[in-house]
DOLUMFI-894538 format. One record per residue (C-alpha): x, y, z; residue number from 1. Coordinates in Angstrom, 3 decimals, always signed. Layout:
<rs>
R        X        Y        Z num
R        X        Y        Z NUM
...
</rs>
This chain:
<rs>
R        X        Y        Z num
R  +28.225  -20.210   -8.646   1
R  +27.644  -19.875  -12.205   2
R  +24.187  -19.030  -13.394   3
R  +22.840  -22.012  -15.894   4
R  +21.857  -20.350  -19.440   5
R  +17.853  -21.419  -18.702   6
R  +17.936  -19.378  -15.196   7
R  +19.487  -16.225  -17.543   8
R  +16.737  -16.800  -20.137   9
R  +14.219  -16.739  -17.260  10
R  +15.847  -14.037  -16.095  11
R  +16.215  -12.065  -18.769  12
R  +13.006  -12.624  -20.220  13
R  +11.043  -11.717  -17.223  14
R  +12.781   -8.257  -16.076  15
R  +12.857   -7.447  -20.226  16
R   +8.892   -7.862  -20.297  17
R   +8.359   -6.061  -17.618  18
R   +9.992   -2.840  -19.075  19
R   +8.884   -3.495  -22.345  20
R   +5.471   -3.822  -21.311  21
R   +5.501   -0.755  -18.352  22
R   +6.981   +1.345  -21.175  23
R   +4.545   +0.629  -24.113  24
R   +1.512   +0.555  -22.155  25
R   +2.183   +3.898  -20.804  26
R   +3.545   +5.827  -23.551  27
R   +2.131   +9.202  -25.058  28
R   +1.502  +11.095  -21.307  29
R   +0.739  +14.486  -22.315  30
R   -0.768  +16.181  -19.493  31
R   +0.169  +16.094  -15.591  32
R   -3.354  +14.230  -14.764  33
R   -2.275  +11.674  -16.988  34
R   +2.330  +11.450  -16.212  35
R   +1.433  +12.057  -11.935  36
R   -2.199  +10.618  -11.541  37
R   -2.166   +8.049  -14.550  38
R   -5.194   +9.725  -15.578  39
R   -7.391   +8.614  -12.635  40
R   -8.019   +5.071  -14.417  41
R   -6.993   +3.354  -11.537  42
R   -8.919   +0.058  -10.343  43
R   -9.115   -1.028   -6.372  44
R   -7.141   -3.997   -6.718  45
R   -4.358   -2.027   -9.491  46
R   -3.738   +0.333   -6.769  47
R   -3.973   -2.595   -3.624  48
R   -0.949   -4.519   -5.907  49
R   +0.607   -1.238   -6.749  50
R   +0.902   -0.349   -2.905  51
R   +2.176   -3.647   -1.541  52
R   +4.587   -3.850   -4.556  53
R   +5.936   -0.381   -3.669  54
R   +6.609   -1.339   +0.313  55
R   +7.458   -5.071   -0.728  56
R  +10.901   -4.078   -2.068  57
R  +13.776   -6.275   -2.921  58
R  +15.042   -6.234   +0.847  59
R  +11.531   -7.580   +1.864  60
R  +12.365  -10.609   -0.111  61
R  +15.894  -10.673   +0.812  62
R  +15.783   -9.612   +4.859  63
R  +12.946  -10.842   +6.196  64
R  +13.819  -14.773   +5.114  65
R  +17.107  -13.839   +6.632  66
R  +15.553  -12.269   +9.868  67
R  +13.049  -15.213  +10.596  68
R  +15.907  -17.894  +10.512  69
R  +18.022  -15.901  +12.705  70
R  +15.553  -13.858  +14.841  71
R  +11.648  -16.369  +13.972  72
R   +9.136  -15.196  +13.745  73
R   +8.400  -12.242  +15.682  74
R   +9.056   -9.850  +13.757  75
R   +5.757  -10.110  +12.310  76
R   +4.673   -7.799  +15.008  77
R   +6.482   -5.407  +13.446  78
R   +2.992   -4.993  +11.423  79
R   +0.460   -5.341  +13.517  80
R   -0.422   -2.033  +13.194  81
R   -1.052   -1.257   +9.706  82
R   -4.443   -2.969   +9.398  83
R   -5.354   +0.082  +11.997  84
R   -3.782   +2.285  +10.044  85
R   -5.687   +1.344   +6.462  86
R   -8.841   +1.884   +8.587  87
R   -7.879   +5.633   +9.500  88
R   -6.596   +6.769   +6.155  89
R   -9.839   +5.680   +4.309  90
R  -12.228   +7.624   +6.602  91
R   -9.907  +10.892   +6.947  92
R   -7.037  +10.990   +4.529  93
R   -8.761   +9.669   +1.400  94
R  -11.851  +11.413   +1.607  95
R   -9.507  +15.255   +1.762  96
R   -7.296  +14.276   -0.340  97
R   -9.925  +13.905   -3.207  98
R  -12.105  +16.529   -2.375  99
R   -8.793  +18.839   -2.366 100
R   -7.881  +17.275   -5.861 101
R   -4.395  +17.184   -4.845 102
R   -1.638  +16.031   -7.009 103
R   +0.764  +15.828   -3.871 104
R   +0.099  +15.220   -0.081 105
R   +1.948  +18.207   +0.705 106
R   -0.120  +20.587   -1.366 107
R   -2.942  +19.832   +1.399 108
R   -0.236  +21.304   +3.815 109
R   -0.068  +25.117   +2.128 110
R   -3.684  +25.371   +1.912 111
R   -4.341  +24.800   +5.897 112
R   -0.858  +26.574   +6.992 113
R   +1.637  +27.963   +4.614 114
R   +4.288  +27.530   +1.877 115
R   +7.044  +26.796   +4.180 116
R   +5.737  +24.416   +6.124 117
R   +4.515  +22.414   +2.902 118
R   +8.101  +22.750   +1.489 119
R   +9.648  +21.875   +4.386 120
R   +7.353  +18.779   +5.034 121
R   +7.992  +18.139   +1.294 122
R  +12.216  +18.358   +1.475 123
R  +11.743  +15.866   +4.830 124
R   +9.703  +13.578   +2.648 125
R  +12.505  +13.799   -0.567 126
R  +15.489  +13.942   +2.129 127
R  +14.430  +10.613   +3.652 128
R  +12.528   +8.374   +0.339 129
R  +16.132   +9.662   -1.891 130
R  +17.977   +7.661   +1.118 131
R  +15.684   +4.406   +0.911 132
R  +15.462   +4.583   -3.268 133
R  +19.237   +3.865   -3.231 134
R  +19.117   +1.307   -0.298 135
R  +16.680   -0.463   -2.484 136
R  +18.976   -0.582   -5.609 137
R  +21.772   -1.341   -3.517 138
R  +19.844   -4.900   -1.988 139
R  +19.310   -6.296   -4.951 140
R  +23.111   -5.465   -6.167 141
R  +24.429   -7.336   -3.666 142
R  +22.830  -10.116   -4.593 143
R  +23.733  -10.503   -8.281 144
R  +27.450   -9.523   -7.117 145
R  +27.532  -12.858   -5.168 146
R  +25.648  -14.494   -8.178 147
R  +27.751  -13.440  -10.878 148
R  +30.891  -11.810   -9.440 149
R  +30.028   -7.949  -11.004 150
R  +31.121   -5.212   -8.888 151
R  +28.646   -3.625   -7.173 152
R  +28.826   -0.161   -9.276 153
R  +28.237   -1.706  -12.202 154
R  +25.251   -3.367  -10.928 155
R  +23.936   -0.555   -9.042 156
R  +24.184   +1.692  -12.272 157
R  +22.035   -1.409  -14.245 158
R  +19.296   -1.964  -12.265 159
R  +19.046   +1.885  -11.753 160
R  +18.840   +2.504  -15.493 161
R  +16.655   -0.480  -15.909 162
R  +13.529   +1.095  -13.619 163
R  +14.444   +4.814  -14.355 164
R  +13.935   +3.827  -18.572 165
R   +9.778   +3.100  -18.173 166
R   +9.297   +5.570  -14.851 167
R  +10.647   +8.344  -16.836 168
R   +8.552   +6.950  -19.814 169
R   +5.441   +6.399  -18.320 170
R   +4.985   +8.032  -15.228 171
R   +2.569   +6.828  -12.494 172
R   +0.655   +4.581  -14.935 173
R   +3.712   +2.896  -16.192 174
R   +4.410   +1.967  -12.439 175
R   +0.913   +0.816  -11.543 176
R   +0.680   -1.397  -14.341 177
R   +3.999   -3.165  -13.814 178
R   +4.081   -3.315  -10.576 179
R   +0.642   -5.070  -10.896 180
R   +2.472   -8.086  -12.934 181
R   +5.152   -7.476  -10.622 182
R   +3.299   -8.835   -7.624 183
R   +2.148  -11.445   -9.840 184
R   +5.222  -13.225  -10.188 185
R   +6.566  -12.284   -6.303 186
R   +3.788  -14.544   -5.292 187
R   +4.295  -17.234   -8.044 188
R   +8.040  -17.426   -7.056 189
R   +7.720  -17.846   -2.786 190
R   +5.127  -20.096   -3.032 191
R   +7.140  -21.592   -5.410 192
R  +10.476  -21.237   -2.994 193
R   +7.808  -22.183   +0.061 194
R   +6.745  -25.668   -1.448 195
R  +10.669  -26.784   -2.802 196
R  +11.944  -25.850   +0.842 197
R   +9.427  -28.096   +2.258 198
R   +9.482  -30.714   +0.100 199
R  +13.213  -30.831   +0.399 200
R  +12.980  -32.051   +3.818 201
R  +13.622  -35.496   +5.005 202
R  +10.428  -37.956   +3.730 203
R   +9.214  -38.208   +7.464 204
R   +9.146  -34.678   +8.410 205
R   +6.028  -33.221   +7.843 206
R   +5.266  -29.751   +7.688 207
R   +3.598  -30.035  +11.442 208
R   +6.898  -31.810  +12.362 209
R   +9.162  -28.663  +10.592 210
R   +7.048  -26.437  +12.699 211
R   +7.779  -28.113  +15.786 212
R  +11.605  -28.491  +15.136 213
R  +11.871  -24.384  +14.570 214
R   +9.481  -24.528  +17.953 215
R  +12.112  -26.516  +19.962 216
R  +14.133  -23.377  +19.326 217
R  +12.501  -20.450  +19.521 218
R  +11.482  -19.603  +16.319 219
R   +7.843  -20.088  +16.329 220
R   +7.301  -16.993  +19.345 221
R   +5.341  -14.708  +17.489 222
R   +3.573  -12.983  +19.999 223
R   +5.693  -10.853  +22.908 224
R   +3.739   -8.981  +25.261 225
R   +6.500   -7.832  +27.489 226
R   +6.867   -4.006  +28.455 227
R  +10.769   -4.603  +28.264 228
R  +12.358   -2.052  +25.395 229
R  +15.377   -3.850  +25.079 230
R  +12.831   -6.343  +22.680 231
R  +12.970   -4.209  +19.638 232
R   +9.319   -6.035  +18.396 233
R   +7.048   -6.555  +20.824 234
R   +2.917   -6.262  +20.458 235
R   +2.870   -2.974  +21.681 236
R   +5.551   -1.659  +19.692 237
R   +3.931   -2.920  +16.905 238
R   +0.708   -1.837  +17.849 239
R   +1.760   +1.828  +19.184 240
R   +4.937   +2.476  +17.152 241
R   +4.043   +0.264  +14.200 242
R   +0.430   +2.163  +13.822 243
R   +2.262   +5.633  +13.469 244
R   +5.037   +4.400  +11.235 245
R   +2.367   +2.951   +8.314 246
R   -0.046   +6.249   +9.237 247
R   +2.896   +8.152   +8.095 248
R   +4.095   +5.954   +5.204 249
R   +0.666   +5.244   +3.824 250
R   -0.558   +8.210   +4.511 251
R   +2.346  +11.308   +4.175 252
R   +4.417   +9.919   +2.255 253
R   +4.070  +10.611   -1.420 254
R   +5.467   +7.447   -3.245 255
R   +2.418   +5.668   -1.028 256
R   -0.082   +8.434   -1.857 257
R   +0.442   +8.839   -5.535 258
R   -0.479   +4.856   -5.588 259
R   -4.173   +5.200   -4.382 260
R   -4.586   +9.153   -5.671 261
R   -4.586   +7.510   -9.365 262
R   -7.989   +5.599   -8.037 263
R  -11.154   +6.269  -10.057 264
R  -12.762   +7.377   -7.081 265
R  -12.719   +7.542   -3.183 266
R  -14.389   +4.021   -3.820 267
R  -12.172   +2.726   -5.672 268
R   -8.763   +4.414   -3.531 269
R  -10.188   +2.616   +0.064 270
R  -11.028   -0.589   -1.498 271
R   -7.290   -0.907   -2.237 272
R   -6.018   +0.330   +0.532 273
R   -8.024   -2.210   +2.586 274
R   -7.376   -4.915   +0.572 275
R   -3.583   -4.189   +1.042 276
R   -4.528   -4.199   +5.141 277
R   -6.036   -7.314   +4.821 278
R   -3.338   -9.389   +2.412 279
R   -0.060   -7.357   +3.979 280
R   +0.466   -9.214   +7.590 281
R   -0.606  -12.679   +5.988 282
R   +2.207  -11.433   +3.179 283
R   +4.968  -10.941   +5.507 284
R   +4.014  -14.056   +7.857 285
R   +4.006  -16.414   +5.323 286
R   +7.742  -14.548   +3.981 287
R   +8.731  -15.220   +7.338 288
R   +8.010  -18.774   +7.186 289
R   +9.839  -19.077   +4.308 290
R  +12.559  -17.765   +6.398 291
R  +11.384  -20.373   +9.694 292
R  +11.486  -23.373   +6.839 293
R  +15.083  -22.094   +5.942 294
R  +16.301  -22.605   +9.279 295
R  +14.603  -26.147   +9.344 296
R  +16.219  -27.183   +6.528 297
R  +20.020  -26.345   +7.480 298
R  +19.150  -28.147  +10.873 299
R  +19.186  -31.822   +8.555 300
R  +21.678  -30.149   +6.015 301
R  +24.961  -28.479   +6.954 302
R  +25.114  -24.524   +6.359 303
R  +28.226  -22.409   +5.902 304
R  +29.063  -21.029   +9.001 305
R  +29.181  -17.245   +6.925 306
R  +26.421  -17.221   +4.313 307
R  +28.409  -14.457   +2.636 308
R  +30.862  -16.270   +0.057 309
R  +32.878  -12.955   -0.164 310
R  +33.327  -12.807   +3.668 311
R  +34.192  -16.452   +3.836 312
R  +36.901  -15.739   +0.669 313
R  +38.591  -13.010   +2.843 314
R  +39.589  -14.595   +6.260 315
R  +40.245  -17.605   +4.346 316
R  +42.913  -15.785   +3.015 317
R  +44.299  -14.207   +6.235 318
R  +46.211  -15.026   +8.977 319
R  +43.263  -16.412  +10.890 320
R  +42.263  -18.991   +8.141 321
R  +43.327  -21.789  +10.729 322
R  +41.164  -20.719  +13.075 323
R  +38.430  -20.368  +10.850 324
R  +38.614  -23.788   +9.624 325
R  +38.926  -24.755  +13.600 326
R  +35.464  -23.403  +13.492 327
R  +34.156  -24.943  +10.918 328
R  +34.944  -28.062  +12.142 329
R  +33.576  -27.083  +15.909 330
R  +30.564  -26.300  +13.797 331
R  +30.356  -29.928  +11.876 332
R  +30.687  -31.585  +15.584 333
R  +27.690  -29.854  +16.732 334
R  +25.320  -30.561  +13.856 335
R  +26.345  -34.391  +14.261 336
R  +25.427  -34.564  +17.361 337
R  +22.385  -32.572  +16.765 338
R  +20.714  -35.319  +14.217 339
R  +20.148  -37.894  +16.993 340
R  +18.039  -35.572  +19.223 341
R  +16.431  -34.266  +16.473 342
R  +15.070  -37.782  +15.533 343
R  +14.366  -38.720  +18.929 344
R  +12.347  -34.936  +19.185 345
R  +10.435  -35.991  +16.021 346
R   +9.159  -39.180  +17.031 347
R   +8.549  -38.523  +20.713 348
R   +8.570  -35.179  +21.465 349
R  +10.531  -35.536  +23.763 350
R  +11.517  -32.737  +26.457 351
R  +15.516  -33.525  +26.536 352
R  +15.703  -34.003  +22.699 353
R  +13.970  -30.249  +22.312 354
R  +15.744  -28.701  +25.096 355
R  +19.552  -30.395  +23.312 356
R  +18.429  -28.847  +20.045 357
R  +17.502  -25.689  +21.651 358
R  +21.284  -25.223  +23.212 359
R  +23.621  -27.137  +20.220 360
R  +21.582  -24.178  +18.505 361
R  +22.665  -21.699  +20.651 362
R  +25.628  -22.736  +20.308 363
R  +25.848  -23.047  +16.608 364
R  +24.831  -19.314  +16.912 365
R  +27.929  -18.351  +19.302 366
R  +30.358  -19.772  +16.817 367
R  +28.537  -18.293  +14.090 368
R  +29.376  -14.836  +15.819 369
R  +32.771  -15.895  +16.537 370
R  +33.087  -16.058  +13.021 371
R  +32.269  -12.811  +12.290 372
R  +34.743  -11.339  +14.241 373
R  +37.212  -13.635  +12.591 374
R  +36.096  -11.759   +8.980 375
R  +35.534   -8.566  +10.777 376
R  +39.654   -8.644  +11.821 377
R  +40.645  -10.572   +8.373 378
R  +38.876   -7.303   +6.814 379
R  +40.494   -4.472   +8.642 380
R  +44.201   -5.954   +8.266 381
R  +43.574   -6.199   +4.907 382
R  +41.972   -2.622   +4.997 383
R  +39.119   -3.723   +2.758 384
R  +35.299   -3.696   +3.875 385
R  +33.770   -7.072   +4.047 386
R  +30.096   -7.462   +5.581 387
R  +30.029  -10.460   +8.054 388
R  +26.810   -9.965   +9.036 389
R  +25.058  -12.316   +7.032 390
R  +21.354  -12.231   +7.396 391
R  +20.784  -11.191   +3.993 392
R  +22.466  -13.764   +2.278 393
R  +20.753  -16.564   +4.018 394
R  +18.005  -17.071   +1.380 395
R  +19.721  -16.304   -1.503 396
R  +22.166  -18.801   -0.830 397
R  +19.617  -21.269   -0.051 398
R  +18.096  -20.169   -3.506 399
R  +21.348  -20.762   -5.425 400
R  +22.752  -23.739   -3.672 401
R  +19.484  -26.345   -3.810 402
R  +16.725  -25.189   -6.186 403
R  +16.559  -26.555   -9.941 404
R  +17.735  -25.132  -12.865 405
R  +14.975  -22.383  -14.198 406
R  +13.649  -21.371  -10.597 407
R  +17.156  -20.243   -9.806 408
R  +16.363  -17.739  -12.633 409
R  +12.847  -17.219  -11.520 410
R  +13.758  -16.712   -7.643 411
R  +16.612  -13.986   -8.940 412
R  +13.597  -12.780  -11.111 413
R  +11.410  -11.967   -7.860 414
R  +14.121  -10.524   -5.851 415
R  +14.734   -8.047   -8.744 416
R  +10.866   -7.613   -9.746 417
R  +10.582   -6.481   -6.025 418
R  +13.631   -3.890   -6.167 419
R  +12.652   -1.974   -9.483 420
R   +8.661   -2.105   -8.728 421
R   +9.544   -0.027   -4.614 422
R  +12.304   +1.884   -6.846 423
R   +9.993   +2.958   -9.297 424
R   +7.452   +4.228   -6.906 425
R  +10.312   +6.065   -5.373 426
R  +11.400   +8.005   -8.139 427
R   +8.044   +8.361   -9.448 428
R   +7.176  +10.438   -5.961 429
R  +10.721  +12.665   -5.678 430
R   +9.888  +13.261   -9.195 431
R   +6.144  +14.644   -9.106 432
R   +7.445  +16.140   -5.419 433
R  +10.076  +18.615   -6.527 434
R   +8.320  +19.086  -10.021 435
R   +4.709  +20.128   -7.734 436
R   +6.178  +21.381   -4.034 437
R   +8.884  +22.986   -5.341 438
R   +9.471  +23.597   -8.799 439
R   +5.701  +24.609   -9.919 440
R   +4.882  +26.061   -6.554 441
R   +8.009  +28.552   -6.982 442
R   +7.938  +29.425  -11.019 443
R   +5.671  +31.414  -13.235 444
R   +3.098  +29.301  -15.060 445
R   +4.171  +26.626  -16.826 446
R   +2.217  +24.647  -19.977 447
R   +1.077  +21.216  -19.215 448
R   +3.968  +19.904  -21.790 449
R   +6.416  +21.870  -20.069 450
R   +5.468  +20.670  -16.173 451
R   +5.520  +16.856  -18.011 452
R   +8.897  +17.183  -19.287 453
R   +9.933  +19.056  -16.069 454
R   +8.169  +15.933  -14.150 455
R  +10.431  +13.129  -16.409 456
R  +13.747  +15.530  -15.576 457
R  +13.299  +15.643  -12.189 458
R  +12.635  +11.479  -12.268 459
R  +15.601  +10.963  -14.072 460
R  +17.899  +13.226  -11.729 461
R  +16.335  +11.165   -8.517 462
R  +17.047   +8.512  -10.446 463
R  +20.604   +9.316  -11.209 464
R  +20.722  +10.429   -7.065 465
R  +19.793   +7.038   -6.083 466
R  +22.208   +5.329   -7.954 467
R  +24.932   +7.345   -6.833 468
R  +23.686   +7.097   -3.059 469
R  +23.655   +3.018   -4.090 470
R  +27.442   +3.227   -4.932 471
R  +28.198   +4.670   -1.716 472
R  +25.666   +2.281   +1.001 473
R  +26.964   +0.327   +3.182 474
R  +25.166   -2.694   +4.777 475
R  +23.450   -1.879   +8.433 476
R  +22.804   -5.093  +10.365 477
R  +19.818   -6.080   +8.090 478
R  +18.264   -4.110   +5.430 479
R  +14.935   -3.931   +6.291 480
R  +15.855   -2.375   +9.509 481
R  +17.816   +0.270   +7.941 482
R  +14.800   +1.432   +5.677 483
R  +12.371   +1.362   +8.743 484
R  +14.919   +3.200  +10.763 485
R  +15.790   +6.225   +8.468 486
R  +11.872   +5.863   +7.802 487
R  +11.165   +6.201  +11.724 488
R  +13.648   +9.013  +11.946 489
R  +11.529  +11.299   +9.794 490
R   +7.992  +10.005   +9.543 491
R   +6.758  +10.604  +13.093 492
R   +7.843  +14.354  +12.691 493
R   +5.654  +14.474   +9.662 494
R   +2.994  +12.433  +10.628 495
R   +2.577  +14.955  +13.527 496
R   +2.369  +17.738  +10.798 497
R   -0.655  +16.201   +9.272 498
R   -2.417  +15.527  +12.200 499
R   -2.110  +18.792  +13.479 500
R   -3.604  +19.957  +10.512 501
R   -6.777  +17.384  +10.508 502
R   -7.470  +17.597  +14.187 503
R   -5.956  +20.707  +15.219 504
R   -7.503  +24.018  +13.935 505
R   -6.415  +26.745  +16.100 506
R   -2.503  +25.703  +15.485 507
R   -1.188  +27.537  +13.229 508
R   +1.895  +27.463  +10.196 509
R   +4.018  +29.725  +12.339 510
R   +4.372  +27.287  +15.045 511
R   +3.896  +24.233  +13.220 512
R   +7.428  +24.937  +10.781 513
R   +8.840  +26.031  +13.981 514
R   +8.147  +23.256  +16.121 515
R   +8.805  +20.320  +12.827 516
R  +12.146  +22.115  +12.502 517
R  +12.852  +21.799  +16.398 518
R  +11.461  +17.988  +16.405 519
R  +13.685  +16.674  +13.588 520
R  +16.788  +17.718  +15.669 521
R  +15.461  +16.031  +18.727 522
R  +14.894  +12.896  +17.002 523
R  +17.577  +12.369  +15.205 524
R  +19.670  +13.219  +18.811 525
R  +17.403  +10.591  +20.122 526
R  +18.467   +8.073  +17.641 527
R  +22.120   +8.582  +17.827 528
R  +21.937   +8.588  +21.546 529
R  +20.409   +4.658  +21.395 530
R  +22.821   +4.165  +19.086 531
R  +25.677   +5.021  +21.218 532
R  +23.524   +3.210  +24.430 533
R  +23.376   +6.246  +26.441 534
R  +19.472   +5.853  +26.155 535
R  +17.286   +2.519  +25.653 536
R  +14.503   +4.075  +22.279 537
R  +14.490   +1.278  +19.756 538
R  +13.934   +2.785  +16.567 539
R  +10.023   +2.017  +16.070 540
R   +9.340   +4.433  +19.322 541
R  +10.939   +7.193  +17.197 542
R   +7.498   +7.642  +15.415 543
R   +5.318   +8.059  +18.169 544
R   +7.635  +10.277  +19.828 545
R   +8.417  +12.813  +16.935 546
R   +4.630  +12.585  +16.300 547
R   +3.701  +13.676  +19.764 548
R   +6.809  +16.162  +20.116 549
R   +5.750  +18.382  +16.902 550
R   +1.915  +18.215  +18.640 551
R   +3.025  +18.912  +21.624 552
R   +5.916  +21.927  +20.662 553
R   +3.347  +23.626  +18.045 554
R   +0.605  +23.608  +20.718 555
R   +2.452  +25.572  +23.383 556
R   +4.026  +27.603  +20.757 557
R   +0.668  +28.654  +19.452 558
R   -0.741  +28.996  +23.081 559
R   +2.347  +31.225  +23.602 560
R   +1.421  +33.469  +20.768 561
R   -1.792  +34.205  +21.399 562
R   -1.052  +35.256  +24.815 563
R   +1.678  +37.471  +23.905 564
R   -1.468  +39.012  +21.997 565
R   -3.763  +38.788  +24.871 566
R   -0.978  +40.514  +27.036 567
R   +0.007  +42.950  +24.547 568
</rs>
């Protein structure tokens, strides 16, 4: 589809004044206070916007839509545990960061073990954010390749040179105050998106009557209380694994920390975090509804049976394009039949209409799979990589294919807005990181120009890194899971590291770098062996148990030690 010239000016216009504005605001940094902690000028809700925008990325906007009309909405439970998390880094982390005037969260590490167990906590911390900084270039990439045919590497390289032009320039101020405005038009645009969806509906279904057709099949089970781990989100999961995943992201990991460590005060740094507790969930059910009114809509309005035009282009073209098309009509026979009982389910609720739209869905979904092995064979005989997974096209091609002129633009604007303001905070963090863990922490002194230039460097080589590991991503099964699983591979490990060092004081650096060291190899063994079904861990676990493996390892290694002394 080809963009109309008043969705480009929107476009255009909006991602131009954001840099513009990021870059002029910001300019003249002189000092490290000012580039890393924006000069401590931060207010509560500047640094509440600022940490939503930099965990409400472009895949947040692009996944989750596409997760609640394949998946509903349970994966809301997925966040249950953050609010408890807020709660906890206000009374402990907050108060020692400040009083330790820490530029870096790692620098807290060194002063209650030792260098190497604050660089290696710091190299876990770049290792694992330089991953998810080109993941988050990469989503929104995709996108605009569907939207305007680029190829991906040129778009990668754009939208990494658009974000690295007023981080670079600015520094930590420069991505507070734009990712303030950026929120600002991310809510404008889905409430926006929200209101259009529903409003596109037929003139007799009300939004208590879209609820109840996405209810009829399955969508609407938000709340899963079962023990069984096969259910990747579940309440306790969310609750147990979900806690320790947002302790260590909110808490450990520096592109989270340098949000709320730019707060005037302590005051100032909790009231923001707890307002981001408090608006986050609502946030991400009411994205997921987006997604649930999605799925509504395609049930009165056919839907491609491959969201992904590129994947639909391919086995078109291939030997199995008859069978395909066979497909595609089995597809058309079962939404035919579907309108009846969906009528009849409206106006009666009835039990058979509910429980027919529940199975032609079910069945809609089985072709839809047969499809994708269709592409997936079309693909590898034409030895060419085509994703047929297509969750993350779902909304965007909702977006494109039924909103007017002008909110085409602004819809592309959000997606985008979202990538560069989590990319920003990204780079922003690897950069102050290696300038502070590593770079300072290992040189002679340095002037405060020098250690600001050193700080932009740095930025711009992350920067450059992220691109490059955007050129060479691949799509997982959905976006969002891939962040929260390379997160979950590394943040319980280092989560465990700073709560050995709040709660525990007779553990000492010795046994923490050893056991961290051990840990990391243990989980990531964990996670390949669920990936390769020898075990049953979905991901989330993987925080709580590389949290409590580091504990546990350090605490009989430094039991160990001292009665080697005892003995000795």
């Amino acid at each position: 589809m080809q963009l109309n010239w008043i969705d480009w000016a929107v476009l255009i216009a909006t991602l131009l004044a954001i840099v513009i504005y990021g870059t002029w605001q910001t300019r003249g940094s002189q000092n490290v206070q000012d580039y890393l902690k924006g000069g401590n000028t931060s207010k509560w809700w500047t640094i509440g916007l600022s940490v939503m925008a930099t965990q409400a990325s472009a895949i947040t906007f692009l996944s989750t839509p596409g997760q609640a009309f394949n998946d509903g909405m349970g994966f809301v439970q997925f966040y249950f545990g953050l609010p408890i998390a807020m709660v906890v880094i206000c009374m402990v982390f907050i108060p020692l960061y400040h009083r330790l005037n820490v530029y870096t969260a790692y620098e807290f590490l060194e002063k209650r073990f030792d260098l190497k167990t604050r660089t290696l906590t710091a190299i876990l911390f770049l290792i694992q954010r330089g991953l998810a900084a080109g993941i988050t270039i990469f989503a929104p990439a995709i996108i605009l390749s569907v939207v305007l045919g680029w190829d991906l590497l040129t778009l990668n390289i754009l939208i990494g040179v658009l974000v690295i032009i007023y981080t670079v320039s600015g520094g930590t101020r420069a991505v507070n105050v734009t990712q303030k405005h950026q929120m600002v038009v991310i809510f404008i645009g889905m409430l926006i998106a929200f209101f259009l969806i529903v409003d596109k509906l037929p003139q007799d279904i009300t939004f208590t009557k879209a609820l109840s057709i996405a209810g009829a099949s399955g969508k609407m089970e938000i709340l899963d209380f079962s023990f069984d781990l096969n259910n990747r989100y579940t309440v306790w999961s969310g609750f147990i694994g979900g806690t320790f995943l947002m302790l260590s992201y909110f808490g450990t990991d520096q592109s989270q920390v340098q949000r709320y460590l730019s707060g005037k005060s302590v005051k100032e740094m909790q009231l923001g975090l707890i307002f981001n507790g408090l608006l986050k969930v609502p946030m991400q059910f009411f994205i997921l509804l987006v997604g649930v009114m999605v799925f509504v809509f395609y049930q009165f309005n056919e839907a491609p049976i491959n969201f992904n035009p590129t994947a639909t282009a391919v086995v078109l073209d291939s030997e199995f394009s008859e069978d395909y098309k066979s497909l595609q009509k089995e597809q058309q026979v079962v939404f035919n039949s579907k309108q009846a009982y969906i009528n009849t389910f409206v106006n009666s609720d009835s039990f058979e209409a509910s429980s027919y739209i529940s199975k032609a869905n079910k069945t809609n979904d089985s072709i839809r799979n047969e499809a994708k092995l269709l592409i997936d064979k079309a693909a590898k005989n034409k030895n060419i990589k085509v994703e047929s997974n297509d969750k993350d096209y779902v909304f965007i091609h909702f977006i494109l294919n039924n909103l007017p002129r002008g909110l085409i633009g602004l819809l592309l604007a959000v997606i985008l807005s979202a990538a560069m303001s989590s990319t920003s905070s990204e780079l922003n963090a690897l950069g102050s990181t290696t300038t502070i863990d590593l770079y300072k922490r290992n040189t002679s002194e340095k002037s405060e120009e020098h250690m600001v230039k050193a700080s932009k460097w740095f930025t711009f080589a992350w920067g450059i890194i992220a691109i490059g590991v955007a050129c060479v991503a691949n799509l997982a099964e959905n976006l969002i899971q891939l962040v929260n699983i390379i997160g979950s591979i590394f943040y319980g490990n280092v989560l465990g590291i700073f709560l050995l060092a709040f709660f525990f004081k007779f553990v000492k650096g010795q046994a923490v770098f050893i056991a961290a060291i051990i840990t990391q190899f243990i989980v990531i063994a964990l996670f390949f062996l669920n990936e390769y079904e020898i075990i049953n861990l979905p991901f989330l676990w993987l925080n709580f148990v590389g949290c409590a493996i580091v504990i546990t390892i350090s605490c009989l290694l430094q039991l160990n030690d001292e009665n080697d002394r005892i003995t000795t």
